[in-house]
Structure formats: C-alpha cells, structure tokens
MMTF fields as JSON, N, C-alpha, C and O atoms, coordinates in Angstrom:
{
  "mmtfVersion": "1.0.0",
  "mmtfProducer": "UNKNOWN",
  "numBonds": 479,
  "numAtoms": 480,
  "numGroups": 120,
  "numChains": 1,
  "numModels": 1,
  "chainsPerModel": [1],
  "groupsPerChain": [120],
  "chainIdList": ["A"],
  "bondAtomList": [4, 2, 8, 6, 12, 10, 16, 14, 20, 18, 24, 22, 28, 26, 32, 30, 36, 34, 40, 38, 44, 42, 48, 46, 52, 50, 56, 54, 60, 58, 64, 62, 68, 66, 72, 70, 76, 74, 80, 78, 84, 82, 88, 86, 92, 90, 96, 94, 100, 98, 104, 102, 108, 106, 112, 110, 116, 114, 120, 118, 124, 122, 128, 126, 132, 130, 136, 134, 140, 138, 144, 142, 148, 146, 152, 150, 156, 154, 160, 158, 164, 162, 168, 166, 172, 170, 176, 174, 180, 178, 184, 182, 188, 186, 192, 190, 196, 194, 200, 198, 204, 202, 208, 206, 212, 210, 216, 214, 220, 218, 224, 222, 228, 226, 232, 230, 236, 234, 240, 238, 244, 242, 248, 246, 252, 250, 256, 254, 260, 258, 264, 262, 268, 266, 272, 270, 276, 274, 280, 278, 284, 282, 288, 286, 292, 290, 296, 294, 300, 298, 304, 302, 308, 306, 312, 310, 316, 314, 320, 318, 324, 322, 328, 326, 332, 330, 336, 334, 340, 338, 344, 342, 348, 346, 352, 350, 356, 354, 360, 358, 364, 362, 368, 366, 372, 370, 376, 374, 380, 378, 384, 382, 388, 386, 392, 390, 396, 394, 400, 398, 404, 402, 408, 406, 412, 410, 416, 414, 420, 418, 424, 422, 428, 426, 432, 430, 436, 434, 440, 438, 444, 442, 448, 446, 452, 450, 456, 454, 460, 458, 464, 462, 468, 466, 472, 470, 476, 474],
  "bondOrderList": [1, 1, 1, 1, 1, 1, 1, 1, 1, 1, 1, 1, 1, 1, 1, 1, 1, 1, 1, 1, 1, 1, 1, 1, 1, 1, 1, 1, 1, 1, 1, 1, 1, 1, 1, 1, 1, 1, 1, 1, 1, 1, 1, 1, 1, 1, 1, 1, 1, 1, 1, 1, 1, 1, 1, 1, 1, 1, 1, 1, 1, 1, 1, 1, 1, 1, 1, 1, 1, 1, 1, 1, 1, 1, 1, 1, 1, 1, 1, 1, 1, 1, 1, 1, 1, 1, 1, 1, 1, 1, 1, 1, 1, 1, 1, 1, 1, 1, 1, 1, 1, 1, 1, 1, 1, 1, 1, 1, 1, 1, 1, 1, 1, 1, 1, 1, 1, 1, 1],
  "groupList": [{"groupName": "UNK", "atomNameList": ["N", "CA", "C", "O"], "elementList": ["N", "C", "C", "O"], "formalChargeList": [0, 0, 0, 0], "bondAtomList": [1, 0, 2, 1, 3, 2], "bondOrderList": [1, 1, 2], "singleLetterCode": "X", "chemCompType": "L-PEPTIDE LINKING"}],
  "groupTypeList": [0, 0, 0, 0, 0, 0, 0, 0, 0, 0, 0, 0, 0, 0, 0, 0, 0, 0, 0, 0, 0, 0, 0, 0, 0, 0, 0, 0, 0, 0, 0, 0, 0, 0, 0, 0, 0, 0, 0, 0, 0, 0, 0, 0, 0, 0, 0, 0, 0, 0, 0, 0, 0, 0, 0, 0, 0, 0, 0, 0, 0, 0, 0, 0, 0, 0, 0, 0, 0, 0, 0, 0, 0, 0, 0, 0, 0, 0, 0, 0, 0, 0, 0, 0, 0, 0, 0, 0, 0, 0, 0, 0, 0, 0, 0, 0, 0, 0, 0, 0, 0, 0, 0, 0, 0, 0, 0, 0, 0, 0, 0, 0, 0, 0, 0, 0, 0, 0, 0, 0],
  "groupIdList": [1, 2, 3, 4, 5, 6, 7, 8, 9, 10, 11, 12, 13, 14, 15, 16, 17, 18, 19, 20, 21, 22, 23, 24, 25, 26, 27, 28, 29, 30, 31, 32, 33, 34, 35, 36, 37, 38, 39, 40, 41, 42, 43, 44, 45, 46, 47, 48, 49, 50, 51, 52, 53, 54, 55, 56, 57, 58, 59, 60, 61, 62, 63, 64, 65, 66, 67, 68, 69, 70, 71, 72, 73, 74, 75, 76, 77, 78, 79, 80, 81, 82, 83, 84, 85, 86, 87, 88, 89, 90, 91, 92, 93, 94, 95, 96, 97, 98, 99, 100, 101, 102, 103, 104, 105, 106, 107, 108, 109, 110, 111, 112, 113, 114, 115, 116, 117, 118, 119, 120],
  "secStructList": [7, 7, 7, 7, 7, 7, 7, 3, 3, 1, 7, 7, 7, 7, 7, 7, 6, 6, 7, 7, 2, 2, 2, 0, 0, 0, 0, 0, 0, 7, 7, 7, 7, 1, 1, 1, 1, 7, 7, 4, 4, 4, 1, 7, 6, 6, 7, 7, 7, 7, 3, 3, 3, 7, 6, 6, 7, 7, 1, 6, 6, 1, 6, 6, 2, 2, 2, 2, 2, 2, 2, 2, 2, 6, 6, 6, 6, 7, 7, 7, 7, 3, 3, 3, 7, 6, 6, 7, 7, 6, 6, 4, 4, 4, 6, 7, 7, 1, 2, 2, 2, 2, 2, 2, 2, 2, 2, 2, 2, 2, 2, 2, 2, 2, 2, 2, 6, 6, 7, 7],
  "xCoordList": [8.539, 8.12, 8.972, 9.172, 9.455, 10.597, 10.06, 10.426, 8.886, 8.415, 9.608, 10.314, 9.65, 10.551, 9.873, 10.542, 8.39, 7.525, 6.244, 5.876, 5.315, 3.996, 3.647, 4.371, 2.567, 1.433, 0.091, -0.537, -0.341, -2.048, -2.723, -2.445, -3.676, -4.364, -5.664, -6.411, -6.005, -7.596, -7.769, -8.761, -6.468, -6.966, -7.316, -7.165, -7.783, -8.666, -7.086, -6.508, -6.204, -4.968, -5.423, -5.942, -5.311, -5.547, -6.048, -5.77, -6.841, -7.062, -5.863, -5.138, -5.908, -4.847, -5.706, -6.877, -5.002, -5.691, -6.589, -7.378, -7.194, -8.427, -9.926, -11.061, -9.33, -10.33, -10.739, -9.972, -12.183, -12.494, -13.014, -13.419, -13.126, -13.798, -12.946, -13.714, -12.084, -11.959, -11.958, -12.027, -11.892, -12.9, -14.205, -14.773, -14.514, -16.116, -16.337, -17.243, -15.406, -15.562, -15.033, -15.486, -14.009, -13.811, -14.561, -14.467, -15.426, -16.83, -17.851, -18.458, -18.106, -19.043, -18.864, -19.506, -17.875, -17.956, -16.929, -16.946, -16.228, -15.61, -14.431, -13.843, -13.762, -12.212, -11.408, -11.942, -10.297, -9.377, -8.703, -8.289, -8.783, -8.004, -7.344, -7.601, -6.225, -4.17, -3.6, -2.611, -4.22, -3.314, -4.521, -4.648, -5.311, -6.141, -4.975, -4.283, -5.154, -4.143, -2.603, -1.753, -2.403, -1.015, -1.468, -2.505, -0.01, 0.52, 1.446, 2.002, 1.564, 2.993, 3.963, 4.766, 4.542, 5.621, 5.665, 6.807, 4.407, 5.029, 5.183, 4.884, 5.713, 5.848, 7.586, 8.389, 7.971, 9.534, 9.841, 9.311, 10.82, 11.696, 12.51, 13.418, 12.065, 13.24, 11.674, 11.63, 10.935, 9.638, 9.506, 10.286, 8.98, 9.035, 7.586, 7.355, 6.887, 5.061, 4.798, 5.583, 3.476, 2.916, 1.791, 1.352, 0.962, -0.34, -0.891, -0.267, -2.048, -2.767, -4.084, -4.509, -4.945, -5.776, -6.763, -6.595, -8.072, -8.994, -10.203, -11.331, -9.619, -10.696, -11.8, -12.313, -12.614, -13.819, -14.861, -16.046, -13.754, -13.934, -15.084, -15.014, -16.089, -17.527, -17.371, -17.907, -16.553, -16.6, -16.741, -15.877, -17.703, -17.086, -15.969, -15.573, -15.463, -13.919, -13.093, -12.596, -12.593, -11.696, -10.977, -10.024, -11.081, -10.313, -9.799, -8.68, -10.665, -10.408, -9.023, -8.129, -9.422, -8.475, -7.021, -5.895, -7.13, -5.865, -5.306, -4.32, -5.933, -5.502, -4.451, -3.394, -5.271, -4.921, -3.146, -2.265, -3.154, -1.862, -1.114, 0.043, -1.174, -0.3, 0.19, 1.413, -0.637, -0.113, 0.781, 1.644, 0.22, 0.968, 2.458, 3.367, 2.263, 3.596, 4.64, 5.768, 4.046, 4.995, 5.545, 6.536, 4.956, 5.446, 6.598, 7.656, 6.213, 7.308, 8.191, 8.921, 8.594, 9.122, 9.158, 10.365, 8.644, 8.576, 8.787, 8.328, 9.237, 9.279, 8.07, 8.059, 7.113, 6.115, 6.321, 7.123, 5.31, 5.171, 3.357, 2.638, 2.754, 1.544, 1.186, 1.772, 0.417, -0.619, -1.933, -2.604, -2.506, -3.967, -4.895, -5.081, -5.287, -6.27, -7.758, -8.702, -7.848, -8.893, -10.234, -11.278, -10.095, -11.548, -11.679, -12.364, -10.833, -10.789, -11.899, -12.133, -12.486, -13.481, -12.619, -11.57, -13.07, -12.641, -12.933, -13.999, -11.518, -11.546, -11.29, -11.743, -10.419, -10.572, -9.434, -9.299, -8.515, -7.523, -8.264, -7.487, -9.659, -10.116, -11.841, -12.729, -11.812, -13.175, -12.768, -13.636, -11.803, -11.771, -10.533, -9.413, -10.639, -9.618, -8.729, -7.922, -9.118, -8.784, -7.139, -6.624, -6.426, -5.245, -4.622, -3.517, -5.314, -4.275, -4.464, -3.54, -5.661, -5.828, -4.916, -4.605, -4.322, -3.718, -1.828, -0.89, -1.988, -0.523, -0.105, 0.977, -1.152, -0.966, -0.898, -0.58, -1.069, -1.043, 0.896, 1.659, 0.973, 2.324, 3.323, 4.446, 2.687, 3.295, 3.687, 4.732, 2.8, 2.451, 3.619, 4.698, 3.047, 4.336, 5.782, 6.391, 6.208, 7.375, 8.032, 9.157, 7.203, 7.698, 7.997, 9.141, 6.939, 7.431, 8.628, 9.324, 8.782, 9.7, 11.191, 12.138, 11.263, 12.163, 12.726, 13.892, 11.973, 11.915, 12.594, 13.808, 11.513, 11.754, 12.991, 13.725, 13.509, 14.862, 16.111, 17.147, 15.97, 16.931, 17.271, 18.472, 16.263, 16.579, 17.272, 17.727, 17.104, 17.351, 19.194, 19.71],
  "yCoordList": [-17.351, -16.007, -15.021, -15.218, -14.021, -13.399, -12.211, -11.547, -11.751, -10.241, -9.32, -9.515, -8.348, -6.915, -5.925, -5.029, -5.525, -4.328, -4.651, -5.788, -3.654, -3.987, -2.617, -1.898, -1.994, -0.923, -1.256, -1.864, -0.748, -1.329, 0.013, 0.684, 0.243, 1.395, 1.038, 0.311, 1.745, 1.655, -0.166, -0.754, -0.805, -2.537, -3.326, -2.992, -4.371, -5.224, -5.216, -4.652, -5.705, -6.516, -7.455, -8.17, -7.67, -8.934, -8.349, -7.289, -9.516, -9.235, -9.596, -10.59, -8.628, -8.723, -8.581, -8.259, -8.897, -8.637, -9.146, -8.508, -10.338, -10.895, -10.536, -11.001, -9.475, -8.983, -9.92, -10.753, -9.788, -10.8, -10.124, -10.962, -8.875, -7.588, -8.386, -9.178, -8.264, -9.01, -10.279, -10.453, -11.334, -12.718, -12.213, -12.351, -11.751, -11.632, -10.487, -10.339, -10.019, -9.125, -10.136, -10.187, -10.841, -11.527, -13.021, -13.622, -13.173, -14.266, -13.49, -13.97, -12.135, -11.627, -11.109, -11.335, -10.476, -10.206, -11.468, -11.574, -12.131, -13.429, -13.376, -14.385, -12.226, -12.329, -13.743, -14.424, -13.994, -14.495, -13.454, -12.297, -14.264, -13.252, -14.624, -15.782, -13.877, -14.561, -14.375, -14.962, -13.66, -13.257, -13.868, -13.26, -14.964, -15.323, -16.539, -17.423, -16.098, -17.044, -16.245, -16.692, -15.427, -14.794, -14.364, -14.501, -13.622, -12.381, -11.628, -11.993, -10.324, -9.03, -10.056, -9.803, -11.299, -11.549, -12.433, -12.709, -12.952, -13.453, -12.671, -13.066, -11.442, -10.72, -10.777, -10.812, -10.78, -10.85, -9.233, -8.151, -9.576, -8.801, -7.771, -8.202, -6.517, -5.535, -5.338, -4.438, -6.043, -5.842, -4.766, -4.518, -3.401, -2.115, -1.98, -2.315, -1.737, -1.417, 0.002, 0.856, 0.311, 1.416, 1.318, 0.275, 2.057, 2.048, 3.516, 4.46, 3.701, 4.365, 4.299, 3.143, 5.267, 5.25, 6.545, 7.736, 5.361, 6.512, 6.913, 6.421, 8.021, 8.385, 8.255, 8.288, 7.98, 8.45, 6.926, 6.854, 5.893, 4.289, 4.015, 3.942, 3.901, 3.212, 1.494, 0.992, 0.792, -0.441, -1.063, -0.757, -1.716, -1.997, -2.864, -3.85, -2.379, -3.048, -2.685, -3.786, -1.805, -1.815, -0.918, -1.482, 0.379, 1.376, 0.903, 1.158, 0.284, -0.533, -1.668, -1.864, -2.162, -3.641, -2.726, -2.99, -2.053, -1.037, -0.26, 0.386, -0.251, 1.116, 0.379, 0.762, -0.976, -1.902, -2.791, -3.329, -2.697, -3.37, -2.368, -2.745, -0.891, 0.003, 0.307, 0.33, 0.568, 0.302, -0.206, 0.276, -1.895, -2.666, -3.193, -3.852, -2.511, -2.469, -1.802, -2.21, -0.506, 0.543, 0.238, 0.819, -0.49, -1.027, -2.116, -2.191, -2.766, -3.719, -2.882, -3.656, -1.549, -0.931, -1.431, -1.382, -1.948, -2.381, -1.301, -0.169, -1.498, -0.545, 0.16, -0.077, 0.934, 1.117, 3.021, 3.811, 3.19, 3.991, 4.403, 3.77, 5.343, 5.215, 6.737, 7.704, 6.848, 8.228, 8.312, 7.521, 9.082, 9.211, 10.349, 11.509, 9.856, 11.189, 11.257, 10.567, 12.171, 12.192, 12.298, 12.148, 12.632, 13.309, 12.389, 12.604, 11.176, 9.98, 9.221, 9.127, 8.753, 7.252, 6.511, 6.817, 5.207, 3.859, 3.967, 4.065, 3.915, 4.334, 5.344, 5.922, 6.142, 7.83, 7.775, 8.747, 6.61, 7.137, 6.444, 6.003, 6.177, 5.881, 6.888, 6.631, 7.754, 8.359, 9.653, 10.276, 9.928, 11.268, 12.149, 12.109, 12.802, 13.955, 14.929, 15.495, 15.095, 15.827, 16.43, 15.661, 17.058, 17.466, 16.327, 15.794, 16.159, 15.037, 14.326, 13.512, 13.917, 12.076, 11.462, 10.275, 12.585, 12.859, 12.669, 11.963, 13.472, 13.382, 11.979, 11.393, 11.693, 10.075, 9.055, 7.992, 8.967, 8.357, 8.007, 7.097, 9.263, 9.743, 9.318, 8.88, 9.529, 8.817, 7.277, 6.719, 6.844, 5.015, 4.856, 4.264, 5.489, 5.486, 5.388, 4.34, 6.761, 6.821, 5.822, 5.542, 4.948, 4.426, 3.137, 2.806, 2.536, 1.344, 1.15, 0.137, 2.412, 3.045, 2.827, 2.284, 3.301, 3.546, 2.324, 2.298, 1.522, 0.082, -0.533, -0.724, -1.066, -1.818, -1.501, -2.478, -0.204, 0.105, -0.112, -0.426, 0.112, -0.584, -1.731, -1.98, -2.913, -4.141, -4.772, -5.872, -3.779, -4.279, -4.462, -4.954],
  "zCoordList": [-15.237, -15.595, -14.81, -13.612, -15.409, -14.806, -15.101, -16.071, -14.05, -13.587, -13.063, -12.073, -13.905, -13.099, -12.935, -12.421, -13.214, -13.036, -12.892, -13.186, -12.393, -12.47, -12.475, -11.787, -13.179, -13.556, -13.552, -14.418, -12.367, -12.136, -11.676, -10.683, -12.636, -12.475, -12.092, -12.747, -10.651, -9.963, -10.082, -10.513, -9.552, -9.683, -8.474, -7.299, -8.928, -7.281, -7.036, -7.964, -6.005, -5.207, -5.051, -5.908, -3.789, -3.169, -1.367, -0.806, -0.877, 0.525, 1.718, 1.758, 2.51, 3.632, 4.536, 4.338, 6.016, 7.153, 7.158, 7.855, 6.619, 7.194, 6.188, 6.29, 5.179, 4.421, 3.464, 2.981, 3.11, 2.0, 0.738, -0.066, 0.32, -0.321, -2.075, -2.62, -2.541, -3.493, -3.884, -5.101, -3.115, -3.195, -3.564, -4.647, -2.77, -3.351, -4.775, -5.595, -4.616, -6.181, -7.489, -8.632, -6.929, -7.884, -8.634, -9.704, -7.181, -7.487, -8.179, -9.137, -7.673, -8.406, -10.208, -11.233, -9.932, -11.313, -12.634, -13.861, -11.604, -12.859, -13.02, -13.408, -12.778, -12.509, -11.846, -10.97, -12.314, -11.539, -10.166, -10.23, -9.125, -7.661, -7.844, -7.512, -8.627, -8.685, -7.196, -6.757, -6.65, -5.3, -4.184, -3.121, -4.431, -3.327, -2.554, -3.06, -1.178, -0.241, -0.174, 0.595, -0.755, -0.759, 0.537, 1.185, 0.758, 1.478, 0.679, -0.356, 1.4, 0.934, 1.171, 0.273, 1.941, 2.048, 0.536, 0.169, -0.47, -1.486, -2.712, -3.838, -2.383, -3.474, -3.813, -2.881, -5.069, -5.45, -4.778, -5.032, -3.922, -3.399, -4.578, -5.289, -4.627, -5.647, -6.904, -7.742, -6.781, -7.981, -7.998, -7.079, -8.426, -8.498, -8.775, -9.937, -8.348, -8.489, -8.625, -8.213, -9.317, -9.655, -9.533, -10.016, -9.015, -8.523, -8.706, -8.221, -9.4, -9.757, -8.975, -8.953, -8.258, -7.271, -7.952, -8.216, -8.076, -8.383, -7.473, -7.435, -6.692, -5.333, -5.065, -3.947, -6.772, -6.625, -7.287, -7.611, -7.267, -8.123, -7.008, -5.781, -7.847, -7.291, -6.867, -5.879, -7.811, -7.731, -5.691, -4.871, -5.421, -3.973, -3.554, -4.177, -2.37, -1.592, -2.835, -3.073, -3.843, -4.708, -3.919, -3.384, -3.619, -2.869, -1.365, -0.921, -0.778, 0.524, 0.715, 1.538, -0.408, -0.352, -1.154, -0.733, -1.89, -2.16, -1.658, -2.011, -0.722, 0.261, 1.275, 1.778, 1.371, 2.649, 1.818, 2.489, 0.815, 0.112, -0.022, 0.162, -0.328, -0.589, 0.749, 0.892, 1.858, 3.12, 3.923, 4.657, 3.503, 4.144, 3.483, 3.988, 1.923, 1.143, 1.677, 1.956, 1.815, 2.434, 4.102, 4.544, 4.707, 5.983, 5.812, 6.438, 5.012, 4.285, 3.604, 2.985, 3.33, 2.328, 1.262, 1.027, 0.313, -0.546, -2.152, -1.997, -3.182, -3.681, -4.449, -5.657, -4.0, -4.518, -4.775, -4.278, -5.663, -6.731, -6.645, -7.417, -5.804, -5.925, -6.451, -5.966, -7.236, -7.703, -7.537, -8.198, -6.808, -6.148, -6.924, -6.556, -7.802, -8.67, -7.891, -8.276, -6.755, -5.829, -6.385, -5.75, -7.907, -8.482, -9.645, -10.645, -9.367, -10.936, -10.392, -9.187, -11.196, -11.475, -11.809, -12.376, -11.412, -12.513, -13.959, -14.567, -14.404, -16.223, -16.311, -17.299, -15.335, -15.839, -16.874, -17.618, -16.998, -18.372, -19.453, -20.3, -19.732, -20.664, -20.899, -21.712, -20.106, -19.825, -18.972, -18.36, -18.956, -18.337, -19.28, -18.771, -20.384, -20.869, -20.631, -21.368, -18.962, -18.15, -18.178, -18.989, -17.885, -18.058, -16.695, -16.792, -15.785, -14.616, -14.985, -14.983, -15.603, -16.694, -17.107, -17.008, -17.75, -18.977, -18.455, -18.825, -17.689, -16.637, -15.897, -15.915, -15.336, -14.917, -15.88, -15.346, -17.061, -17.994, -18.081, -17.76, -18.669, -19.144, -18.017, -18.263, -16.442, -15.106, -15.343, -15.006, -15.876, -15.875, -17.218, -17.238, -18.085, -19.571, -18.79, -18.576, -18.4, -17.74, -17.302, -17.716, -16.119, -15.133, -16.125, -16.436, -16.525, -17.56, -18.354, -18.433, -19.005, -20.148, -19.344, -19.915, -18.008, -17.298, -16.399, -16.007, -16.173, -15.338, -16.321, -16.249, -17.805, -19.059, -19.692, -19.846, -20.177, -20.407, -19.725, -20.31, -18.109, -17.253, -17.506, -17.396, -17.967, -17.636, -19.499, -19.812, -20.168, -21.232, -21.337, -22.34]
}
C-alpha cells in the first residue's frame, strides 16, 4: 500500500506517552485502533497529514489523544497540516453550515487536490 496523504477530520490517532484514551474508545465503541502498539517513529517519513480539530468534540480522550500526536508530530517535524475550528463539534462538516465549516472543508479539498495531483 503506497500511502502519500492523509485527511482526518476530529479523528481518534493513536495513544502516545503511555496514554490509553483510544484503546478504550476503540473497545468501546468497535472501531479498529490500526495504530494500537505504534509510535510517531512508525509513520512513513515525507507522509503529508491534515488534521482537522474540533474544539468543542464531546467524544472522550478524542481531543486529548490528538492533541498529544499533533504535538509530538511537530517535535518530530513531521509534515503536518493542522486546522482548529474552536466552536466545531464532531461532524461539524456534516452538521454545521457555518461559513468556517464551510472553509475547512474546501481546506481538506485543497490539500488532497494538491498532494494527489503532485503525485500524478
């Protein structure tokens, strides 16, 4: 599988540092956690990520365990891409009309459009 991008809006990651907040989200609600046992060091080097952050996502450990990967991405310099809609819920590009909804959307379009066309 030959990943060159990723677009994840308001998504579980994975736990770092000792955290267990998506294991247990992902026992609770049924998800696969693809990234259980990783680290930032097994991420493909040059991957280009986008991350969408919704301030106001009720889900528990979702903002926590994202906060804690975008972090520790950026310490790694890693190439990341993050947008923080402070007043979004989880689902706000499917439940919120809003004019920044709406803008971050078109953000996530972009970046794909722009990643995906490079590589063609």
């Amino acid at each position: 599988l030959n990943v060159v991008c990723g677009a994840f809006l308001y998504p579980y990651t994975m736990d770092l540092e000792g955290a267990t907040g998506v294991a247990e989200m992902s026992k609770r609600f049924g998800f696969v956690n693809a990234c259980a046992g990783r680290t930032i060091d097994d991420w493909r080097p040059g991957v280009r990520m986008f991350f969408a952050r919704a301030g106001q996502d009720g889900f528990p450990h979702l903002n926590t365990s994202l906060d804690r990967v975008i972090a520790v991405g950026l310490a790694h310099n890693l190439p990341l891409t993050v947008v923080n809609y402070p007043e979004g819920v989880h689902a706000f590009d499917l439940m919120d009309a809003s004019d920044r909804s709406k803008a971050i959307v078109a953000q996530v379009l972009a970046f794909l459009r722009d990643e995906l066309s490079s590589r063609c």
